[in-house]
C-alpha beads as a LAMMPS data file, in Angstrom:
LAMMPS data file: protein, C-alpha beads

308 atoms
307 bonds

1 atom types
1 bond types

-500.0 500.0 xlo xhi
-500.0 500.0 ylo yhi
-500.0 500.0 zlo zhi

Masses

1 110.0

Atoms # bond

1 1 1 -448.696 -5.872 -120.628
2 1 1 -450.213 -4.310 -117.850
3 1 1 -452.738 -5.885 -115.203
4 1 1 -454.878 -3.520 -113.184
5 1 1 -457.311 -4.658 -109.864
6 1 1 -460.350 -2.964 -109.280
7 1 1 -460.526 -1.138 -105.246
8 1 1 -462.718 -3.150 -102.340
9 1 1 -466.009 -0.854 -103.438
10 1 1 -468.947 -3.601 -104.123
11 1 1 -470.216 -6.768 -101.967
12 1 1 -468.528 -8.264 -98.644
13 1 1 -465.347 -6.108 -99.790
14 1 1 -467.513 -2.812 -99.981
15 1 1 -468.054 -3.158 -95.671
16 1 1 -464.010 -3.517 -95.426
17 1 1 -463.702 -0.197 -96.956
18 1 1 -461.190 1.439 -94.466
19 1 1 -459.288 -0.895 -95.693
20 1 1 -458.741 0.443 -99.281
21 1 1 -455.524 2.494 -98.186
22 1 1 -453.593 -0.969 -97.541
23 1 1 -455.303 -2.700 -100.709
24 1 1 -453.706 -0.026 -103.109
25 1 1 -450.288 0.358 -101.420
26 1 1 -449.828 -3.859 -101.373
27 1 1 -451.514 -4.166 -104.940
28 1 1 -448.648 -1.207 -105.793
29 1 1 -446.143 -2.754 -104.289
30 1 1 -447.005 -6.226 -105.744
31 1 1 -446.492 -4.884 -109.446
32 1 1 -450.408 -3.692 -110.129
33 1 1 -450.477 -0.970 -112.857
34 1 1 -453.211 0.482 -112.171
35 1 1 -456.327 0.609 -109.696
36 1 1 -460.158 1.380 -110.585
37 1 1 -463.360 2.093 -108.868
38 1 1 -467.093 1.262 -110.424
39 1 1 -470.305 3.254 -110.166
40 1 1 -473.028 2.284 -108.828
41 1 1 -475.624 4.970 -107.293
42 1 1 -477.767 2.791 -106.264
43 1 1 -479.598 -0.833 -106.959
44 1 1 -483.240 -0.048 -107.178
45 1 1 -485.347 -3.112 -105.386
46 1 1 -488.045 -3.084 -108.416
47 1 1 -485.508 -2.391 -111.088
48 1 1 -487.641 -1.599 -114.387
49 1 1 -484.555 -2.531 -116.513
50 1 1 -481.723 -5.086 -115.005
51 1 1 -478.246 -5.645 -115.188
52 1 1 -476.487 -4.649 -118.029
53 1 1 -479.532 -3.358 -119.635
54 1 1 -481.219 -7.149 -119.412
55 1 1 -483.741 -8.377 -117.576
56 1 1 -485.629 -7.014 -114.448
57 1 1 -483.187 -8.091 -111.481
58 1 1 -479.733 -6.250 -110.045
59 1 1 -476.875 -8.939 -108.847
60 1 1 -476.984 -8.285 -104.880
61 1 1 -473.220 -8.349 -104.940
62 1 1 -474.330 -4.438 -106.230
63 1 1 -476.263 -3.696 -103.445
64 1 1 -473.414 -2.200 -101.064
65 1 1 -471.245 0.732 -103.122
66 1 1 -468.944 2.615 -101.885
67 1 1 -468.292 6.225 -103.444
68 1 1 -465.910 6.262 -106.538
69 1 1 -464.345 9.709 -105.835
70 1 1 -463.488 8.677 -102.026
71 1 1 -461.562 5.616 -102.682
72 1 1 -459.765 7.047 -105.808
73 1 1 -458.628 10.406 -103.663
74 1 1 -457.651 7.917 -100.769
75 1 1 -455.167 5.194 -103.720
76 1 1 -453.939 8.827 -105.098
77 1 1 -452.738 9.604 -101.459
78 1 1 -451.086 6.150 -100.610
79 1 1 -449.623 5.290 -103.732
80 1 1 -447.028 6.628 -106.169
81 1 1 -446.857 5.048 -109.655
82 1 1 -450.342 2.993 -110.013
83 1 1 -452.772 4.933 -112.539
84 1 1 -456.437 5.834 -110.810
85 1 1 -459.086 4.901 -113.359
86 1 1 -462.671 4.437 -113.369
87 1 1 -464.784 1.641 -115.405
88 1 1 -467.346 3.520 -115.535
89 1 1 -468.146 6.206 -113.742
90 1 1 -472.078 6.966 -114.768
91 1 1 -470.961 10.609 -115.944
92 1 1 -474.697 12.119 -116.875
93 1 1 -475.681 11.796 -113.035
94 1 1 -473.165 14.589 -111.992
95 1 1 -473.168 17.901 -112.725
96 1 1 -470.427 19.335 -114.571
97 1 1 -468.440 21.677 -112.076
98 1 1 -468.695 18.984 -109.413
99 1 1 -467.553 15.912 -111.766
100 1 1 -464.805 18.440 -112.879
101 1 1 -463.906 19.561 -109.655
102 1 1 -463.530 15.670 -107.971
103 1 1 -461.222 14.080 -110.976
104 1 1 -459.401 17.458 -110.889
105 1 1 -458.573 17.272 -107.185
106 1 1 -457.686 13.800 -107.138
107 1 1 -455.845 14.019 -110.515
108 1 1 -453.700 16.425 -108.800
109 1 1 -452.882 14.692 -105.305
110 1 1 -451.775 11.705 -107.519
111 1 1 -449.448 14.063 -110.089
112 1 1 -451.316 13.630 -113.143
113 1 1 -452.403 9.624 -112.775
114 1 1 -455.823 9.973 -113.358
115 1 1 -457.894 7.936 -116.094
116 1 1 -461.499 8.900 -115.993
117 1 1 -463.834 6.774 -117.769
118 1 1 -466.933 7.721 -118.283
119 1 1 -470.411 5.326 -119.393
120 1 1 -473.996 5.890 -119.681
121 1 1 -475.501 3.151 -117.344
122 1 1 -478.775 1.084 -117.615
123 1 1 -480.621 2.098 -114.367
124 1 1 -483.348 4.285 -115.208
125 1 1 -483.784 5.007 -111.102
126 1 1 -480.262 6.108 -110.753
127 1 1 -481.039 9.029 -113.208
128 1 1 -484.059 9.392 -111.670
129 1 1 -482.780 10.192 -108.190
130 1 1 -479.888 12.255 -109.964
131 1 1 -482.508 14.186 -111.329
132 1 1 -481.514 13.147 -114.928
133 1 1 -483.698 12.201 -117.878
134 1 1 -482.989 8.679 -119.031
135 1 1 -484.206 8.813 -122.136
136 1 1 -481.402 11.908 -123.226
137 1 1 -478.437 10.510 -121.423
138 1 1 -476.083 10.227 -124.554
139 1 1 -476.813 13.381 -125.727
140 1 1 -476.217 14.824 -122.222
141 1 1 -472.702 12.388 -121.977
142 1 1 -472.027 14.541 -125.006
143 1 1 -472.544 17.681 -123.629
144 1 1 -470.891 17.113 -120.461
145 1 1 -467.781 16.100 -122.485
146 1 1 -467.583 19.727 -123.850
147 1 1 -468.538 21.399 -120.618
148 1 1 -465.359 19.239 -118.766
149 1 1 -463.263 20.175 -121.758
150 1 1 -463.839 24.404 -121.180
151 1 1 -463.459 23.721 -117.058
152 1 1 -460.436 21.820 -117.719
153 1 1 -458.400 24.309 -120.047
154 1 1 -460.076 27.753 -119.894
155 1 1 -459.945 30.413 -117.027
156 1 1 -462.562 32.029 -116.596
157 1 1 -465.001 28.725 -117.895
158 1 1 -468.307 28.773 -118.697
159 1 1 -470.853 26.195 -120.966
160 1 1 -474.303 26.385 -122.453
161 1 1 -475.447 23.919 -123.943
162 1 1 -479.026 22.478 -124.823
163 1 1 -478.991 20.441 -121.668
164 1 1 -476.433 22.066 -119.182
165 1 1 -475.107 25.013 -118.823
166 1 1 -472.474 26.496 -116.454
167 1 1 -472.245 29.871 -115.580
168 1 1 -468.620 31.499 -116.169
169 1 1 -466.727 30.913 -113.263
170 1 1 -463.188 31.430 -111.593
171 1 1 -461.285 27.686 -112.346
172 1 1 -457.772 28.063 -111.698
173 1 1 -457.108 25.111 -110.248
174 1 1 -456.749 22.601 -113.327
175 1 1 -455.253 18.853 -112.873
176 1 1 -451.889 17.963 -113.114
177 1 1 -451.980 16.347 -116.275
178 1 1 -452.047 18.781 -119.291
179 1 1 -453.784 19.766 -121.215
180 1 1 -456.324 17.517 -119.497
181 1 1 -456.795 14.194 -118.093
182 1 1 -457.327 11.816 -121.006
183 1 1 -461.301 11.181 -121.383
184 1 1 -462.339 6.950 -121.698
185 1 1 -465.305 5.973 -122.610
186 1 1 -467.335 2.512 -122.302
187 1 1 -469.056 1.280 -125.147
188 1 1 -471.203 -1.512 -126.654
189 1 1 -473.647 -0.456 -128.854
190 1 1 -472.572 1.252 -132.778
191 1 1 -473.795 4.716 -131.088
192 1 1 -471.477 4.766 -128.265
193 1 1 -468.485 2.821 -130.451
194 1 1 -468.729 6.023 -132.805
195 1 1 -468.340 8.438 -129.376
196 1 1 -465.338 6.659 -128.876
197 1 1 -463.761 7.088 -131.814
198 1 1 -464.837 10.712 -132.631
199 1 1 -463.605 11.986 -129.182
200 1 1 -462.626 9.619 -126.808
201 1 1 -458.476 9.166 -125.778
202 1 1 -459.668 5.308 -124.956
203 1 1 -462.125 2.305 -124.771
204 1 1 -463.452 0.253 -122.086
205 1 1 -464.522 -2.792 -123.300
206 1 1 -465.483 -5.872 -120.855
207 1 1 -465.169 -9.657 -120.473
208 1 1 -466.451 -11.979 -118.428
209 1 1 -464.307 -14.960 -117.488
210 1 1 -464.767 -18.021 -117.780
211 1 1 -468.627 -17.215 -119.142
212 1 1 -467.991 -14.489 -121.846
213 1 1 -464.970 -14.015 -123.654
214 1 1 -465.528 -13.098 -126.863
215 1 1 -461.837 -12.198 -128.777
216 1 1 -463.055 -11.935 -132.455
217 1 1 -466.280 -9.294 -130.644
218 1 1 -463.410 -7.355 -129.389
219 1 1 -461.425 -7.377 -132.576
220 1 1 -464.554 -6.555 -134.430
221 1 1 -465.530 -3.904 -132.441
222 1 1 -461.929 -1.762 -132.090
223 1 1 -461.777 -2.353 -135.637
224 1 1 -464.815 -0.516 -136.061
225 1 1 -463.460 2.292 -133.719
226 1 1 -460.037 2.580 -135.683
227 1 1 -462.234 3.243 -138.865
228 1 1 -464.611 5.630 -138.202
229 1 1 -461.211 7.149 -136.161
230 1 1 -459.686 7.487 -139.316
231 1 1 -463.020 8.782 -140.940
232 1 1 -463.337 11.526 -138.214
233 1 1 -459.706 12.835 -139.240
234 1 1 -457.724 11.075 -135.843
235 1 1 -455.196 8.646 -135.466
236 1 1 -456.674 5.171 -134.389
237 1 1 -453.337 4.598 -132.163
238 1 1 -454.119 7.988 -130.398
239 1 1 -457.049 6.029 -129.147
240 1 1 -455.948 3.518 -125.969
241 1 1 -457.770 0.182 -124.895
242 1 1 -458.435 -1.187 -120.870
243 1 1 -460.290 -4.357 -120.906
244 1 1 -462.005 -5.497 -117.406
245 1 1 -461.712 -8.338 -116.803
246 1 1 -465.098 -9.130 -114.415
247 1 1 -464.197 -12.624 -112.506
248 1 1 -467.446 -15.301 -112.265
249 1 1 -467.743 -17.198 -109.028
250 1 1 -465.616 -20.419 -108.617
251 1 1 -462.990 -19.026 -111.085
252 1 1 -459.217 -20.146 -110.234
253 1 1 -456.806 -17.684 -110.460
254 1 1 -455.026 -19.480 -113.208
255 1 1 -457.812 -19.545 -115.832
256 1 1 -458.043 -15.814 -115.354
257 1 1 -454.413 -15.911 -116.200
258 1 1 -454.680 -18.077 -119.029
259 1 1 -457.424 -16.297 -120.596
260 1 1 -455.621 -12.940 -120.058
261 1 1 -453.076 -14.549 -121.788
262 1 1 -455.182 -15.457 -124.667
263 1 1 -456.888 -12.428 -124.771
264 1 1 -453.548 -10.083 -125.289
265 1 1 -452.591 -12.998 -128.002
266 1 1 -455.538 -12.199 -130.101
267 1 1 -456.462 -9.090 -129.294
268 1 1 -453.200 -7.365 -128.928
269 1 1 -454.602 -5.518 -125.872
270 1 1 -452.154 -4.453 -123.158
271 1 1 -453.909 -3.430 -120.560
272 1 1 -456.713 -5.553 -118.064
273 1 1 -458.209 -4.537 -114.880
274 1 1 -459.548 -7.039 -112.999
275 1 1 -462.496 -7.084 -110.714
276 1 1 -462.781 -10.088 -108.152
277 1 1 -466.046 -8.936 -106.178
278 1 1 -468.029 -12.118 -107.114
279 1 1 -464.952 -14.661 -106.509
280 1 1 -463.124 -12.836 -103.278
281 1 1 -465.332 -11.684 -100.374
282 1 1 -462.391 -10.181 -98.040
283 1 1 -459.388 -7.089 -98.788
284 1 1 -457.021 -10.293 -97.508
285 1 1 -458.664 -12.160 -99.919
286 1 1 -458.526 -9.492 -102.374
287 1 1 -454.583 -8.807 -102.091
288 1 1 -453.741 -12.447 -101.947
289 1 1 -455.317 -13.087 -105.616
290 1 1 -453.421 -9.853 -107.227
291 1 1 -450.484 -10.935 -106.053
292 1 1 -450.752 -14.277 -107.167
293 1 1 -451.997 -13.630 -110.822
294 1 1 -449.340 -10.764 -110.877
295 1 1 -447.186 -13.722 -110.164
296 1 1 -448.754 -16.089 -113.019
297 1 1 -448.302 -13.041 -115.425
298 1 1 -444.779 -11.759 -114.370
299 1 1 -443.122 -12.576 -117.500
300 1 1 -445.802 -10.835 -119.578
301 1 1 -446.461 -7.496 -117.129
302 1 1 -444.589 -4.271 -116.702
303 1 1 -444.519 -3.113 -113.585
304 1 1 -442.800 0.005 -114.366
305 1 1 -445.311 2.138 -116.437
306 1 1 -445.217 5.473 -117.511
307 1 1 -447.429 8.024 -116.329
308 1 1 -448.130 9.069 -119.678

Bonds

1 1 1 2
2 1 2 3
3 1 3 4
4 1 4 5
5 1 5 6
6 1 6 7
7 1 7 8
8 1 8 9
9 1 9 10
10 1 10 11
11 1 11 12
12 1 12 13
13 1 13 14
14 1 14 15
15 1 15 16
16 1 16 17
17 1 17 18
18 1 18 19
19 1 19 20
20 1 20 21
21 1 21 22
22 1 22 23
23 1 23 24
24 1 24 25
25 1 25 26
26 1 26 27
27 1 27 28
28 1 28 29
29 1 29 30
30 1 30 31
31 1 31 32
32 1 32 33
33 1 33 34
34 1 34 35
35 1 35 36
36 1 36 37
37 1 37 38
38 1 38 39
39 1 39 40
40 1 40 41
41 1 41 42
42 1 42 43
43 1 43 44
44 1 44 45
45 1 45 46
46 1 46 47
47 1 47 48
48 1 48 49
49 1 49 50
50 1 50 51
51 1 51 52
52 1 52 53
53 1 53 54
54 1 54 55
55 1 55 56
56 1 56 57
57 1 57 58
58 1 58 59
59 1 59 60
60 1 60 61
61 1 61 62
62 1 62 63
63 1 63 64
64 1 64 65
65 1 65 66
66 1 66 67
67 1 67 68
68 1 68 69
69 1 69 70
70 1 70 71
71 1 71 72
72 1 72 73
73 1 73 74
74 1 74 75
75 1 75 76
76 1 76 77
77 1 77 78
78 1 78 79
79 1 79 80
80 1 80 81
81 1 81 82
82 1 82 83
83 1 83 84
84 1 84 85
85 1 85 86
86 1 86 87
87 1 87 88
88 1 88 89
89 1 89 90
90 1 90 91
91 1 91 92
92 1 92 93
93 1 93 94
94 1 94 95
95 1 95 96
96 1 96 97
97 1 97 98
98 1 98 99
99 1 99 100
100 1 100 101
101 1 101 102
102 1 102 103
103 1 103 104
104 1 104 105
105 1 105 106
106 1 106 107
107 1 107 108
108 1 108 109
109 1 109 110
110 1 110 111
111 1 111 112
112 1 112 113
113 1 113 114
114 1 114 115
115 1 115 116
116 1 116 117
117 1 117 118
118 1 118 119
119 1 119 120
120 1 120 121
121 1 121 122
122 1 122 123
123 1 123 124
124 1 124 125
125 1 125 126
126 1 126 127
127 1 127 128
128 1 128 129
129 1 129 130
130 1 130 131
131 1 131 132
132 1 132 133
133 1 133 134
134 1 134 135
135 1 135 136
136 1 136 137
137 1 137 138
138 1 138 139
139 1 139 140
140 1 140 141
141 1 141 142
142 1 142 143
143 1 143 144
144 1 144 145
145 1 145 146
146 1 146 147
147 1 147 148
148 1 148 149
149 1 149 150
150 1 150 151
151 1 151 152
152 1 152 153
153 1 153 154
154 1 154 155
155 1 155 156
156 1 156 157
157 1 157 158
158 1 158 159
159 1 159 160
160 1 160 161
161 1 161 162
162 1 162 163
163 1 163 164
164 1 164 165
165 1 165 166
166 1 166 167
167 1 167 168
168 1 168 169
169 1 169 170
170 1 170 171
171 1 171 172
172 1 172 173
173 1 173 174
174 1 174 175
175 1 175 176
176 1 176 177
177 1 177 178
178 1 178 179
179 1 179 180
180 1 180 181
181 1 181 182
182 1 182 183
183 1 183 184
184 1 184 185
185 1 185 186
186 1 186 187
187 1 187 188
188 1 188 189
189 1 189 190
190 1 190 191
191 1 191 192
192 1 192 193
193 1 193 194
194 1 194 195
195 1 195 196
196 1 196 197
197 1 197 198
198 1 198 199
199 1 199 200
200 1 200 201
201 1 201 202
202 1 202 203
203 1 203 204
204 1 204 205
205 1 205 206
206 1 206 207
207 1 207 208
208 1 208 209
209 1 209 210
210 1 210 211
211 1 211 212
212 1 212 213
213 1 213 214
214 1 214 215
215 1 215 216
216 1 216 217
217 1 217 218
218 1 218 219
219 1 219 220
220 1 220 221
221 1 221 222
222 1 222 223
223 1 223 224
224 1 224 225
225 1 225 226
226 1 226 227
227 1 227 228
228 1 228 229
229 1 229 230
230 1 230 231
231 1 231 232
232 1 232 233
233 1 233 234
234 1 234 235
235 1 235 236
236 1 236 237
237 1 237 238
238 1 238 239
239 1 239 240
240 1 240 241
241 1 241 242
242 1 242 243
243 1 243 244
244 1 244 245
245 1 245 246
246 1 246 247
247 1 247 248
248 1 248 249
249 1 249 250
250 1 250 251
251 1 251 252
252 1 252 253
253 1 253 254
254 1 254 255
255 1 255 256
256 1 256 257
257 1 257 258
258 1 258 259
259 1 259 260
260 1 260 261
261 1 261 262
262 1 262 263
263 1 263 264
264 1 264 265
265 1 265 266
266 1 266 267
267 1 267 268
268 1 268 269
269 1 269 270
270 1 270 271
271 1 271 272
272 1 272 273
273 1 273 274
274 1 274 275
275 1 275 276
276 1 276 277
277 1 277 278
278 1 278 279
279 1 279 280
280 1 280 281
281 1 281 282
282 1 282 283
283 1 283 284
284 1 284 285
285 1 285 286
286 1 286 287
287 1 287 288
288 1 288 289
289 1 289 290
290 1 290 291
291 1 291 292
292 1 292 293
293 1 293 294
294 1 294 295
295 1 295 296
296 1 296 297
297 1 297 298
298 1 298 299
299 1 299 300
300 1 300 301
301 1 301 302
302 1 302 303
303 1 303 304
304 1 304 305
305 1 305 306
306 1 306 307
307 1 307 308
């Protein structure tokens, strides 16, 4: 099993930012797998739909966000054998080239240890400051999958599409990994479950502990990926799983433990990232609880992954 922490990027941990450097090299060095950024463009003060896609109001913990592509280029510098992922970057807000460009750069200072993971988002103002219609965004997720696809492999690239295009351009610089890095995508709903499973390399489900945990959802849910896998002529096992693990306020470090624990039982998932933004408000705070649940999970965790 491998256990994953999210980088100081949202809340009282987002101001300690120059801090991320030491976050990533101790949560290395204390056996973390892997390290992850969110997205979060911004946290509109009249939000027309909330959190999640519920409601009308944003957490303020979301307020303060510090930029995905910074603090994964600054782990890939300081750190050696942790995988860079991202749960989620909110792909349809960037163009193409530039997207491309960032994971490619970064992919390639860390030697191929990039996991981009890409998700749609529920802010209807973030695409509207990104210039972005709302209403289109999973057809334009789609799109931008095959436009990162041709700037990832092909030299000259070029992409039109009915939504983007991109002119054919010089891009000789491609990331480390080959023949790209592997594509994850977050997913809820039965559309986005079927992305996954027609051309995503892996899922990013979510929990919430202690206040949603839902095993037999999970199991439901991949099950439904590994069929329409099979239906769509791939391998089901060619198609990985990262669940985040989002921490509620006044959770011990223990529970999250135990319902890792739990969770891997049932689920057979391997692989957790955990965010503490809403339980830990310093980067002391921050590397003191991955070390200790790295500690509560030592006999379960394998702190000597493969790159690939």
């Amino acid at each position: 099993m491998r256990i994953g922490f999210a980088l100081p990027q949202f809340h009282h941990q987002a101001f300690e930012v120059a801090r991320v450097a030491e976050f990533a090299r101790e949560a290395e060095r204390a056996g973390a797998a892997s390290l992850w950024v969110g997205d979060r463009n911004l946290a509109a003060v009249r939000p027309l739909v909330g959190y999640g896609g519920h409601g009308d109001t944003i957490p303020p913990e979301l307020n303060p966000a510090a930029d995905p592509f910074v603090l994964l280029g600054i782990a890939a510098a300081v750190t050696e054998r942790v995988l860079l992922g991202s749960h989620v970057l909110i792909a349809p807000l960037y163009p193409a080239v530039q997207l491309a460009r960032a994971l490619t750069t970064i992919d390639v200072i860390s030697g191929g240890r990039v996991l981009p993971g890409f998700g749609l988002g529920w802010s209807p103002e973030e695409y509207e400051a990104a210039g972005r219609d709302f209403a289109r965004r999973g057809a334009l997720l789609d799109e931008l999958l095959d436009a990162l696809d041709v700037i990832w492999t092909q030299d000259p690239a070029g992409y039109s599409g009915n939504l983007l295009s991109v002119p054919l351009h010089h891009a000789p610089l491609k990331p480390a990994r080959t023949p790209r890095p592997p594509v994850y995508l977050g997913a809820l709903s039965t559309v986005a479950l079927r992305r996954v499973a027609r051309r995503a390399d892996g899922w990013l489900p979510l929990c919430v502990v202690p206040d949603y945990v839902d095993a037999e959802g999970l199991i439901a849910q991949r099950a439904s990926i590994d069929t329409w896998a099979r239906e769509a002529g791939r391998q089901p096992a060619d198609i990985d799983t990262v669940l985040r693990v989002n921490v509620a306020q006044g959770t011990g470090v223990a529970a999250v433990a135990d319902a890792i624990r739990d969770l891997h039982d049932k689920t057979e998932i391997d692989h957790f990232m955990v965010d503490s933004m809403y339980e830990v408000e310093s980067v002391d705070g921050a590397i003191a609880y991955a070390r200790e649940l790295l500690a509560l999970l030592a006999d379960m965790t394998d702190t000597q992954n493969a790159l690939f």
